[in-house]
N, C-alpha and C positions, 0 to 999 in steps of 0.2 A: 226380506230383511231379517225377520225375525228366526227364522233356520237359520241363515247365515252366521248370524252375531249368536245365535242356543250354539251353535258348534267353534266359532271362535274361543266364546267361554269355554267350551271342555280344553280346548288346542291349548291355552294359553298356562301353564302351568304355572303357579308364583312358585319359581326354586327361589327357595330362600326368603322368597318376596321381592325376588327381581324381576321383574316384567321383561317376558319376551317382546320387545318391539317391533318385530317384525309382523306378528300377530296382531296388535294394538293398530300397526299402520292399514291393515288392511280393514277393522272396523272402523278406522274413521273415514278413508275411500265409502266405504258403504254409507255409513250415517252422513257424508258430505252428496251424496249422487240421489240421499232419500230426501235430503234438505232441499234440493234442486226441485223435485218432483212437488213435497207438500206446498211448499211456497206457491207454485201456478197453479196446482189443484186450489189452494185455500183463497188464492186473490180473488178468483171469480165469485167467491160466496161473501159477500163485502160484510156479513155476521159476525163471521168468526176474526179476531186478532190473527195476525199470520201467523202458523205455528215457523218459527225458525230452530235448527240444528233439532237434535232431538232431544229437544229443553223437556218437554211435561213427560218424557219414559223414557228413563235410562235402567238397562238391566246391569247390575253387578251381580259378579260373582263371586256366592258364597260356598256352595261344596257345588261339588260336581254336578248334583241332580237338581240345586235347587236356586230359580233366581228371582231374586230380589228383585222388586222396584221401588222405584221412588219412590210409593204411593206407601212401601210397608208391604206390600201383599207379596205372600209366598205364591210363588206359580209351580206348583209340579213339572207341568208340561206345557209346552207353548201353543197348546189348540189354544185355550180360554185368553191368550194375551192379546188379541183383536179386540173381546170386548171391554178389557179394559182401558186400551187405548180410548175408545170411544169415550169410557167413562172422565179419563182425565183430558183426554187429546183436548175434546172440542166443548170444553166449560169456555167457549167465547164469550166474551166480556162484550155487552153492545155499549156504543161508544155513549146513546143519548144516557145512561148514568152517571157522565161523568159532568161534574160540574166549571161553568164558564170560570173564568180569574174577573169575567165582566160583573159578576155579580157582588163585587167588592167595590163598595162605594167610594167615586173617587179619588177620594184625597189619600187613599190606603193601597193603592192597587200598585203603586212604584216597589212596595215590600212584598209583591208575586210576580215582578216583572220579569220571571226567569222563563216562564213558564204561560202557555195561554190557557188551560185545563187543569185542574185541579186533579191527584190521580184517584185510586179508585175506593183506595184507604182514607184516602182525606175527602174525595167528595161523601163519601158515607157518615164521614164526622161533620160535616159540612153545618148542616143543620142543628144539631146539638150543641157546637161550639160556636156559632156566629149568630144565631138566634135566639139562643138560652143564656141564665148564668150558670145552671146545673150543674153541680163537681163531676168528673167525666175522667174515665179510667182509659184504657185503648190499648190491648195488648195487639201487636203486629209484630213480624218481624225485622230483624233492623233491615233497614234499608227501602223504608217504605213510604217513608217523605215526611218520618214525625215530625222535622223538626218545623215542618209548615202547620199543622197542629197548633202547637204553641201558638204561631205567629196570627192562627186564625183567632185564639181566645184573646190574643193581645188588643186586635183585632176590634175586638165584640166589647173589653174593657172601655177602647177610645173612644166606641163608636156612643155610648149610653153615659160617658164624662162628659158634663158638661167643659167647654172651654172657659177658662184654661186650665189647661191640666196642672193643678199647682201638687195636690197634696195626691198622687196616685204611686203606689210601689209596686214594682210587680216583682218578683223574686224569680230566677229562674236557677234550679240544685241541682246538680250534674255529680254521680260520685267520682270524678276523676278532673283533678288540677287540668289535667290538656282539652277534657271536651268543653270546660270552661273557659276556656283561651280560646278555643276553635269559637264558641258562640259567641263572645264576646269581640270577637274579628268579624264574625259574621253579621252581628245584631247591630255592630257600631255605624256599618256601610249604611245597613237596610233602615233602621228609625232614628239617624240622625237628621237627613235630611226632614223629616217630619216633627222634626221638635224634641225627639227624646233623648235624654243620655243616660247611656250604658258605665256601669260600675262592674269591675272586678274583683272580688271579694275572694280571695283562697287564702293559703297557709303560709303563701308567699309574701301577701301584703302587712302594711303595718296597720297598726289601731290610730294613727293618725290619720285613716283612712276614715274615719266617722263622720267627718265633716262632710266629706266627699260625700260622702253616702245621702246623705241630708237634699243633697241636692242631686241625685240620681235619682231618673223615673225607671230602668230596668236595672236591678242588683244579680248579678251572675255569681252565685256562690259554691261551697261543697258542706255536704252535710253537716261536719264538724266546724267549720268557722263557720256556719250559721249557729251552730247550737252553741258554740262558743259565744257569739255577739246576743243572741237571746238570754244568755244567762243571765243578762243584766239589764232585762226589759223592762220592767218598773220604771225606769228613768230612762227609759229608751223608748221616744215615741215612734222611732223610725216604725218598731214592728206592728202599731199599730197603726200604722196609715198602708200596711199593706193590705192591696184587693186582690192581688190574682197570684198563685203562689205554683209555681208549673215543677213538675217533679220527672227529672228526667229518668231514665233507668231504674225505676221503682223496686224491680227484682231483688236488687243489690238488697233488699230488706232482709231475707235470709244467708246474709255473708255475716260468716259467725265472730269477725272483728267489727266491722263498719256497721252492719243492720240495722244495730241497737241504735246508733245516734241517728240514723234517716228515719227510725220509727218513732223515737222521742221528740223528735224535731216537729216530727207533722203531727203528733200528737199535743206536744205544746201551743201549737199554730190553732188549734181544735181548741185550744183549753182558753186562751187568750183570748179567740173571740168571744166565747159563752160567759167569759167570765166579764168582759167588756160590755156586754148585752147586761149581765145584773146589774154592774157600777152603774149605768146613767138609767135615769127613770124616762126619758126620749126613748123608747125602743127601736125607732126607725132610724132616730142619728145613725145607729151604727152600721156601717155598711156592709152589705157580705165580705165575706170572705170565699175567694172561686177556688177548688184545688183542683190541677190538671195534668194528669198524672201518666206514663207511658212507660210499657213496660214491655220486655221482650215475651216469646211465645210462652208461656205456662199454665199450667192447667186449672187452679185457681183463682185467676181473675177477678171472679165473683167476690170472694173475700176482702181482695184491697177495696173492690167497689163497697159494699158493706160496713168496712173502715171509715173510708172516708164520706161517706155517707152523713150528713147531718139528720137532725132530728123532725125535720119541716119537709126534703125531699131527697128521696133515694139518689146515689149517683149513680148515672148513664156509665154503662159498660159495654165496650164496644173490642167484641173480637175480630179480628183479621185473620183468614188462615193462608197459610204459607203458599196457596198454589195462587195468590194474590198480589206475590210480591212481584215489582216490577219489572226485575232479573231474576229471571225461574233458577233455583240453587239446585245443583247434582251435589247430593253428599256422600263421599263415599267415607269409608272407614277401614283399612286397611290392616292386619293383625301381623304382627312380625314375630318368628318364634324366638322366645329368649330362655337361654339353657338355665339353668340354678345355680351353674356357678360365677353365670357374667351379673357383673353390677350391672348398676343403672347408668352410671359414667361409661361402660366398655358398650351396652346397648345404642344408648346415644350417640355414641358414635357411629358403631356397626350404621344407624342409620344415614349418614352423612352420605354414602357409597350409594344407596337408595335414592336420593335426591333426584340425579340426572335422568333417573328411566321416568322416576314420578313427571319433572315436567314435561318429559317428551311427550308422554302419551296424553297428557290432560292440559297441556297449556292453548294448545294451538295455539303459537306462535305469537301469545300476547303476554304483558307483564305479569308476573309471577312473585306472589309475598309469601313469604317460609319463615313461619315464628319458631325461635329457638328459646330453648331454657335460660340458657344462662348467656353473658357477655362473650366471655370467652367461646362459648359456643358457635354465638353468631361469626365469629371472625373464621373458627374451625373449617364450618360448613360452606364456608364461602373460597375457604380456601379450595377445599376438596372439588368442588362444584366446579370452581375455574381451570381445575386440571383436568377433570374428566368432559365438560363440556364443552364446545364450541357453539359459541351463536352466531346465527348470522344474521353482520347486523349492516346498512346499508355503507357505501362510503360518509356522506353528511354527518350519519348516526356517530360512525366510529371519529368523525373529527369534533362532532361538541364533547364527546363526552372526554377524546383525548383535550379539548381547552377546558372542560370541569375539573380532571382529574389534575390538571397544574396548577390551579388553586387550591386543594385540598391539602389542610396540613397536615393530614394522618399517612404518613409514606405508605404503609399496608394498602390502605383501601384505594390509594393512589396506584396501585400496580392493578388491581382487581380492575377498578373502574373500566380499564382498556379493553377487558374483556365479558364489557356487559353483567359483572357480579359486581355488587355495593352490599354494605351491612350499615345498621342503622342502629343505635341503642341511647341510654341518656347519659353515660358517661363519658360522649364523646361531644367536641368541639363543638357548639352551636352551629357557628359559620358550614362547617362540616356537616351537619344534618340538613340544615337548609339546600343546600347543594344535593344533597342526592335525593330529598324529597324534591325537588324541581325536577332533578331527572326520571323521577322515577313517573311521578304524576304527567309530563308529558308526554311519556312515554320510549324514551331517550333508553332507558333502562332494562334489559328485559326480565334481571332477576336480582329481589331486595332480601336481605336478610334482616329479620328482625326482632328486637326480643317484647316477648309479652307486654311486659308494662306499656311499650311504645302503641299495642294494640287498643289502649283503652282510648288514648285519645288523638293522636294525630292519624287524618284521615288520609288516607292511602290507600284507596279502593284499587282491587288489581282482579284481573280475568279468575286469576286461580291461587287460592290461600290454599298453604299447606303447613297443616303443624304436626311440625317433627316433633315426636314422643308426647304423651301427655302429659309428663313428671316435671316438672322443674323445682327447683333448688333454692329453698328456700332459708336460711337464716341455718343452714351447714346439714338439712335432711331435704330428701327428695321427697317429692308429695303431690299428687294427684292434681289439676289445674283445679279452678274452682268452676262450676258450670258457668256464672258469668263470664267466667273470663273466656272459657268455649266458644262462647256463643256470640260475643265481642270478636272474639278474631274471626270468626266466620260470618261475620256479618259484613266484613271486608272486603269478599268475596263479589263481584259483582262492580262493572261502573258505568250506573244507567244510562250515563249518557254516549256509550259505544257498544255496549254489550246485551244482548238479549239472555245470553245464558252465561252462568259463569259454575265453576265447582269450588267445592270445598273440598280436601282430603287430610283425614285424620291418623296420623302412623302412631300403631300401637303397640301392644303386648298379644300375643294371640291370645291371652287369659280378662283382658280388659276390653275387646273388641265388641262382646255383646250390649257391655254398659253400655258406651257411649252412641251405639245403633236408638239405643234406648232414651238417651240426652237428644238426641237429637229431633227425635216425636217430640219433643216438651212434654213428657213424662211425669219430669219431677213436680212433687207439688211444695210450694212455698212457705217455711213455716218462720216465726219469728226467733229470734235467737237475745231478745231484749231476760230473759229471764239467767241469764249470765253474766249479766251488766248493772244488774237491776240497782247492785247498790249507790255505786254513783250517779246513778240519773234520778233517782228518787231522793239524795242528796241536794241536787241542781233543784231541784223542783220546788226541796221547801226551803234554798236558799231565795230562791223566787218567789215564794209564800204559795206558789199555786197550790200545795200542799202541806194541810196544816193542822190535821187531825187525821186519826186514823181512817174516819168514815170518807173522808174525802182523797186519803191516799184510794181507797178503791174505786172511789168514782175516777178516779187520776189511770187507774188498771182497767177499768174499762174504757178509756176512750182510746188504749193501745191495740194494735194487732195483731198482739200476744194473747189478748183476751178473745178475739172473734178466733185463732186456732187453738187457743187450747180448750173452747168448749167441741170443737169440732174435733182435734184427735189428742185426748187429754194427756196417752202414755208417752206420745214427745219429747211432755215438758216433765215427765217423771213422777205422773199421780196416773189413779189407778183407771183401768177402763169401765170399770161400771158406774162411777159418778155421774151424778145429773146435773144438772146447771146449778144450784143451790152449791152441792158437794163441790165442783168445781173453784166453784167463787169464794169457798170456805179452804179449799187448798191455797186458792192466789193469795188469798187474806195472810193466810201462815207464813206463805214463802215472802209479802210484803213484812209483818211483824219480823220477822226472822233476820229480814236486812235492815231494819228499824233499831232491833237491837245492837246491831254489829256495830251502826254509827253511833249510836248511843254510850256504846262499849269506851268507844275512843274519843269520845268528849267530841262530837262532832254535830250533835245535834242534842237537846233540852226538851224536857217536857216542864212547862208548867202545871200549877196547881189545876187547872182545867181540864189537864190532857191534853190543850196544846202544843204543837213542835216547833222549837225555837230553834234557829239556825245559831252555831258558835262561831268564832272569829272563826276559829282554824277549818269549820267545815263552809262557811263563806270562802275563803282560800282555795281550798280543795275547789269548789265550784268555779268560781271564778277564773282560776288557773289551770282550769280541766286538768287534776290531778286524779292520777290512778288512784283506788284505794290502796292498792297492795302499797304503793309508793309513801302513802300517807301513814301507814301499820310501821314501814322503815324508822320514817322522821319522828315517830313516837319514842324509839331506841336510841332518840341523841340524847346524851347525858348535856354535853356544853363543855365536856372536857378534850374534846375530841381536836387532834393535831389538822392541819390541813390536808395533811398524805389523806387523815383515813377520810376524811368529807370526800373528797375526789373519786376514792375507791368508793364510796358510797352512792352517790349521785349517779357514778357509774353502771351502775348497778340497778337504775331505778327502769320499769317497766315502759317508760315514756319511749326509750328507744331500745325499742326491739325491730324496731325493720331497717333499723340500719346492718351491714350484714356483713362478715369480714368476708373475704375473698382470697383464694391461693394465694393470686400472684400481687397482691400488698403485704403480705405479712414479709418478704424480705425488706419493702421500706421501714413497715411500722419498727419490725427488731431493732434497724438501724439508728430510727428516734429514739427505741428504748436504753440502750446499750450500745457504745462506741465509742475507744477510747481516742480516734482521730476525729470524730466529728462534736458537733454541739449535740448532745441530749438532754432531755427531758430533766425536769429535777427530783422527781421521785422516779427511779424508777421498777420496775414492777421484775418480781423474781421470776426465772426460768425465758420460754419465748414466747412469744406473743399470740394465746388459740384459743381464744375466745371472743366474743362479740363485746362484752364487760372492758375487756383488754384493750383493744381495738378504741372503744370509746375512752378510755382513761387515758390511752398514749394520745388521741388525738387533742382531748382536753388542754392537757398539759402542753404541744405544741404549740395550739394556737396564744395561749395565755404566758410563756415563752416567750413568747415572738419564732418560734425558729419556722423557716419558711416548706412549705412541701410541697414539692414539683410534680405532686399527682394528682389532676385534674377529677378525678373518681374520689380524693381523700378531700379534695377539697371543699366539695359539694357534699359527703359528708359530713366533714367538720360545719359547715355552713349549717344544715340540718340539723346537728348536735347541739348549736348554739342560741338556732331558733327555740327548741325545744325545751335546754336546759335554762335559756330565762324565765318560760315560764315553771318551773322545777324549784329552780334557784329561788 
């Protein structure tokens, strides 16, 4: 096998980065007739897990002379690739590790009844989370059954509550609106029947929602409307009756928008208990507070365990390494040469034509998800895909999916459908996504296109995830994915319940292909990004009173972690590298004074004669309203003479919506709102045509508030957005 598949690799040349297929067909004949063979060698030895396909060593190839494996290891030459087979082959797992579902006492065991074994990841959590209250960290990669995890610490809450469970909250924070919908569907099944009820908290809901909350024992939230709802915890006893506060995707801490408020969040959660422990002279009253935290592969672990770590007992950190996971992942990474004078748009494309050889050779003949950059992309590629490809799909297969595709209002994907391609994004029909996630999850489907954002949270596990280019298109610049979002789509990859092995394939730039070789080890290491935020949440904090003097703004900087990385690699955060922990904590002191004064600047914050910090109306506002600062520097510049045009054009203008994002193919409706002397337009409106994101949000302003109606389902749900946003602005 292994001469065989060393001399395919030379045979198989990427012209251009098209895969000879003929070459491909005849290594998987080989790897299907070795598959045959290890299976009856490996049943007899009932030790080892059956090795199926050749999941634990896959060679790609990288230059001529040199191949790669899964494991990272360069091989010169293929004498020494026998022992490392050995090395990865036959890491058999023996079964008595694994723990029973019996073991879950029974009034709890209906919320594992999917399953009669715990898997290998979670029987190893087993013990720390259902036996202890210990805060507990758990980096794995996805797909590894975290979200039973959770359910085990929920679990361990009920089991030490006395009945009734009146006054118990447990929080579960998801950085993405849809993994909170997915759990909150999942959680409602699993603990309603046992007494609890499930809340959903996002940026979707209203604040009439509080009552609600009051009476939910599980709160499903996202980072920002929790920190939003905690602003005003003083008079909000909810956040103190919470015991168990479960933190999904912890990673997302170094994402240099979002970071900062999952770092302040849980750092609040830290502060609210200790601070709850001084208030009452009962020290036992208070009850712990559990954080339970999961985080995909990355190299420092240790540090969030460190973090969240209380002062009485370290938290349990528990790594998971990837040859663990329950569907063994082939990742390849594939490098496409791009000349200097094609864009990123003419690349993008160029790959489109690359699509069909990718999944011939890597699908075997199962569902297939292809994340694309942009909207219009996904529709591109799907076009391209269904003229070059044919599947074959059974007679039954092609009659549901021809009675799918006649329900479908979208006429495009209505023609696609019949040939086995569907695209999938969120500016399309609900009724419509529904429908081809049914087909695609049962299998009906053989190939989804779809764009990123869709990756964070509707689950659509599929044999083979492939993301075409790394760049996508963000607010009018292309830009590099973010590693979570990487490692989300590829977590896709895989659906344990049919698949032993599944790949992931990454299409790139042949100048970007070593990075992401590199992303993929879990390399990178994690740092905070709270120290570009800093002013507004130090803001929230002493609108909160938790901070209310200088000395206690630093006790407030250390229970962040920004403060356990920047004593670890100080030049990150932009202080120098010979500093010691002293030097350190006299840079954070500066860079806290420093944003102290800026609120101070703008009547946002008081000091009294003591030196304590008095919050002002207008920085209660700011807080309360999660107002930008930069947005709040703006509303300093109103005189009060200002017409209604130029408010509009202001508001417009404010930083609250910048992920809203204009798109080619609307700026000929927007112009049409703007300017038209046969239709209704706008009452002010704006000079030249419509290209900018500013523009975009002022013509939609002014429609809705108009009245005049717009027939563009992607405008609408903007505008929708625009208006969630701008009452709290307004």
């Amino acid at each position: 096998l292994f001469k065989k598949s060393g001399n395919i690799h030379k045979n198989t040349e990427f012209k251009a980065g098209s895969v000879d297929v003929k070459e491909i067909g005849t290594y998987l004949n080989t790897s299907e007739n070795m598959k045959e063979v290890t299976k009856e060698g490996f049943l007899r030895n009932n030790h080892h897990a059956p090795i199926t396909k050749d999941s634990d060593f896959t060679l790609h190839r990288v230059n001529n002379e040199e191949i790669v494996s899964e494991t990272g290891i360069k091989i010169q030459s293929l004498s020494n690739a026998s022992e490392i087979l050995d090395m990865t082959g036959t890491t058999g797992r023996k079964l008595e590790m694994l723990r029973a579902v019996t073991e879950i006492p029974t009034q709890f065991r209906s919320i594992f009844k999917e399953f009669p074994y715990f898997n290998y990841a979670q029987s190893k959590a087993l013990d720390d989370l259902l036996y202890t209250d210990r805060n507990f960290v758990i980096c794995a990669p996805t797909g590894s059954g975290k979200t039973v995890m959770f359910e085990l610490a929920i679990t361990r809450l009920l089991m030490e509550a006395p009945l009734p469970w009146l006054n118990i909250k447990v929080v579960y924070m998801a950085p993405i609106k849809a993994l909170c919908s997915q759990r909150f569907d999942d959680w409602k099944e699993k603990f309603g029947p046992i007494g609890l009820t499930c809340k959903e908290l996002t940026g979707d809901t209203l604040m009439d929602d509080i009552f609600e909350i009051h009476h939910a024992d599980i709160i499903i939230t996202t980072p920002e409307k929790w920190d939003s709802m905690t602003r005003k915890w003083r008079d909000n006893s909810i956040v103190q009756l919470v015991r168990l506060f479960l933190i999904d995707e912890i990673h997302v801490i170094k994402d240099e928008s979002r970071g900062a408020t999952l770092e302040v969040v849980v750092s609040r959660m830290k502060t609210v208990q200790s601070s709850l422990w001084h208030l009452l002279e009962k020290r036992d009253t208070v009850p712990p507070l559990r954080f339970v935290a999961v985080s995909a592969t990355i190299p420092n672990t240790q540090d969030i365990a460190e973090w969240l770590s209380d002062s009485k007992m370290p938290a349990v950190c528990l790594k998971i390494d990837e040859d663990q996971r329950p569907v063994k992942l082939r990742k390849v990474v594939l490098g496409f040469p791009c000349s200097d004078n094609q864009t990123e748009f003419k690349f993008d494309l160029s790959l489109n034509y690359k699509i069909a050889s990718i999944i011939q050779a890597y699908s075997e003949q199962k569902p297939a998800l292809v994340f694309c950059a942009t909207r219009k992309g996904v529709q591109q590629a799907a076009s391209v895909l269904a003229k070059d490809a044919k599947f074959l799909l059974s007679i039954e297969q092609k009659q549901r999916l021809q009675g799918l595709a006649n329900s479908l209002k979208d006429s495009k994907l209505r023609d696609l459908l019949t040939y086995g391609v569907a695209y999938h994004h969120a500016g399309m029909e609900i009724s419509d996504r529904k429908i081809i996630e049914g087909a695609f999850t049962v299998g009906d489907l053989p190939v989804l296109f779809t764009t990123s954002t869709l990756a964070m949270g509707v689950n659509l596990p599929a044999h083979l995830v492939v993301i075409k280019s790394t760049m996508h298109y963000v607010g009018g610049v292309f830009q590099e994915y973010s590693e979570t979002d990487i490692l989300q789509m590829i977590g896709r990859a895989g659906r344990p319940q049919f698949d032993t092995t599944a790949t992931a394939v990454i299409m790139t730039h042949c100048s970007t292909r070593e990075r992401y070789i590199q992303m993929l080890n879990g390399a990178d290491i994690i740092e905070s990004s709270l120290h570009k935020h800093l002013v507004e949440h130090l803001n929230a904090e002493i609108v909160l009173h938790t901070v209310t003097d200088v000395s206690v703004a630093l006790e407030w900087i250390r229970s962040t972690f920004l403060y356990i990385r920047a004593l670890k690699n100080p030049t990150h955060y932009g202080f120098s590298s010979g500093l010691d922990k002293v030097g350190i904590e006299a840079k954070l002191q500066e860079l806290c004074l420093k944003n102290l004064n800026d609120l101070s600047s703008f009547d946002l914050i008081r000091m009294d004669e003591a030196n304590n910090f008095k919050p002002t109306d207008t920085g209660r506002l700011m807080a309360w309203y999660y107002i930008a600062f930069d947005t709040v520097k703006q509303f300093f510049k109103i005189k009060g003479t200002e017409t209604l045009n130029e408010l509009i054009t202001m508001i417009s203008n404010c930083t609250e919506f910048v992920d809203v994002k204009l798109r080619t193919n609307e700026k000929k409706i927007l112009n049409t709102l703007n300017k038209d002397k046969d239709k209704i337009t706008i009452r002010f409106p704006m000079e030249g045509r419509i290209k900018t994101r500013e523009m975009k949000v002022n013509c939609l302003i002014q429609a809705q508030l108009g009245c005049i109606p717009i027939q563009d389902f992607t405008l609408t749900q903007d505008t929708g957005r625009i208006f969630r946003n701008g009452l709290r602005v307004t």
